[in-house]
N, C-alpha and C positions, 0 to 999 in steps of 0.2 A: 745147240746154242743155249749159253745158259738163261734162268726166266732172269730180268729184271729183278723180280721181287726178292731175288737171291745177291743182288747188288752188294757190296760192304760199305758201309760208312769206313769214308776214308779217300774213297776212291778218286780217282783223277779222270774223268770220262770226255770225251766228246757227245754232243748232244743231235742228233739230226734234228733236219724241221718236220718229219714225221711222229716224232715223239709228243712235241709240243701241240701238234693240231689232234691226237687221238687224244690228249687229255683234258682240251677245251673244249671238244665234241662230245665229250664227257664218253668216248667209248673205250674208256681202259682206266681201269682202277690204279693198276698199276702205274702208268703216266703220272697220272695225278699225282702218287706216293712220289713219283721222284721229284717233281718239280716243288714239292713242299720240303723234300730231304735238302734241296739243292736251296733254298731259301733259309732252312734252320741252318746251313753252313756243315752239315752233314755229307756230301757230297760234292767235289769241285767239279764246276759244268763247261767244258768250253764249246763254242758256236767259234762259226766265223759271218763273215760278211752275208756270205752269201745265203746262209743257213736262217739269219735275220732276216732278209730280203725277201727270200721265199715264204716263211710265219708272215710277213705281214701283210703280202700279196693272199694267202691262204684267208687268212683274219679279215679280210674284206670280201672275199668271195664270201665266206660263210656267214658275215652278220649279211651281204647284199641276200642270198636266199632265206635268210632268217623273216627278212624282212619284204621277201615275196616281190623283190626286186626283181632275181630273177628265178627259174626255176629249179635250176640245181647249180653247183657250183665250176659254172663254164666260164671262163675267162672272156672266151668271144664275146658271148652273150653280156657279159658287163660292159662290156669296151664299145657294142652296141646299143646299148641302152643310153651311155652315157655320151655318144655322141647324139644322139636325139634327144638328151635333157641334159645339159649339165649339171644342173639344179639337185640331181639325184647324190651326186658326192655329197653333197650337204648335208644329208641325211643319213649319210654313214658317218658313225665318229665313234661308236663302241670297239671299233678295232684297232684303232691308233690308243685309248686304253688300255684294251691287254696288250695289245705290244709294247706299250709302255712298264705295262706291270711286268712284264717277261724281263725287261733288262733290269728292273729294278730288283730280280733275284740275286744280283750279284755273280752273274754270266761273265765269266772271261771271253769278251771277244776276240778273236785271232784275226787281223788284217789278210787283205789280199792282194796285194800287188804285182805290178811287173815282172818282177824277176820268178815270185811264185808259180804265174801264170806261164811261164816260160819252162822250170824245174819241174813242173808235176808230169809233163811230156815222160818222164821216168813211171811214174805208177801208172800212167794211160797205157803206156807200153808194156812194163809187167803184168800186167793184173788185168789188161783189157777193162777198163772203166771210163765211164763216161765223164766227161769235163767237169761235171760236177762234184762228182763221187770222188776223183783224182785231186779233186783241191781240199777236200775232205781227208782224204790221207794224206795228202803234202801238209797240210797243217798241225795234222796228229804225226807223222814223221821229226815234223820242224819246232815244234813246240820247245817253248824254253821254260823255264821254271829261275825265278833271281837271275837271269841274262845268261845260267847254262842251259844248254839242251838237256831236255827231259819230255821225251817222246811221249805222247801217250799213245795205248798200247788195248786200251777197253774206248769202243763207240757203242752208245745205246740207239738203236735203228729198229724201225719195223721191215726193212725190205732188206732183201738178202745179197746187196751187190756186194758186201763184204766178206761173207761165209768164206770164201774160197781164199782168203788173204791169212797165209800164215802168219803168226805172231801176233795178229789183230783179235783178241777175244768180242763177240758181238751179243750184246745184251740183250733183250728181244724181249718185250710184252707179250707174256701169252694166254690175254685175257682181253684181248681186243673182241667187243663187239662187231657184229656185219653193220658195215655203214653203206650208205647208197653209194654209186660213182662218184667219180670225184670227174668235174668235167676238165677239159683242155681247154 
């Protein structure tokens, strides 16, 4: 896989929500380099829904253990917490900032709809990927550019459900720090 750091200005990428949280966790140099490339307009970045959704769920887990809310980044364990205090959302607000500062990079969102969610049954089926990953490539398959199709063709990801997917080049940070678990 090639490193990230090898990226072209120019490019047209897909972005995972892995990329985004190694570069706020400050464990990859490289992350970081993209998400300011994609901000000088050096790099077109697209996400979709779901890719947001997941950053911003991540973005609250990790200011909640920042903040010694909870002990490491378990989802349970927040959804527990905050049923015994609601009070405690309150005191999370730094991560609806950077997820705000994230869309204000100039991220092409890709919609997810119906029909999408019905069509990606193709890539789950080819490529054996999980519902997530499959809306991920039905995006990058379906992508338009001025209202023609213009696939893209490069995703930047830390996890390798893409390696095995010809025609898909997978860009990869290879400067990731050991970070602790990441909880469920």
């Amino acid at each position: 896989m090639p490193d990230l750091r090898d990226l072209p200005d120019g490019s047209r990428v897909f972005v995972d929500t892995n990329i985004f949280d190694l570069a706020y966790r400050a464990a990859s140099a490289s992350c970081a380099d993209l998400i300011e490339r994609i901000a000088r307009g050096e790099i077109t970045a697209y996400v979709n829904i779901q890719v947001l959704s997941d950053l911003l769920h991540k973005l609250m887990l990790a200011e909640a253990q920042q903040k010694k809310i909870i002990a490491n980044r378990s989802a349970s364990k927040l959804k527990e917490k905050l049923s015994k205090d609601r009070m405690i959302a309150a005191k999370l607000s730094d991560y609806q900032r950077y997820f705000e500062q994230t869309l204000a990079l100039g991220l092409k969102v890709m919609s997810i709809n119906e029909q999408l969610l019905i069509e990606t049954k193709l890539e789950r089926a080819t490529y054996g990927l999980m519902t997530g990953d499959s809306l991920h490539l039905g995006c990058m398959n379906r992508c338009k550019n001025s209202r023609r199709k213009a696939p893209l063709y490069d995703i930047v990801t830390y996890d390798g459900d893409f390696d095995h997917i010809v025609g898909v080049t997978v860009w990869r940070p290879q400067d990731v720090a050991k970070l602790q678990p990441v909880g469920a």
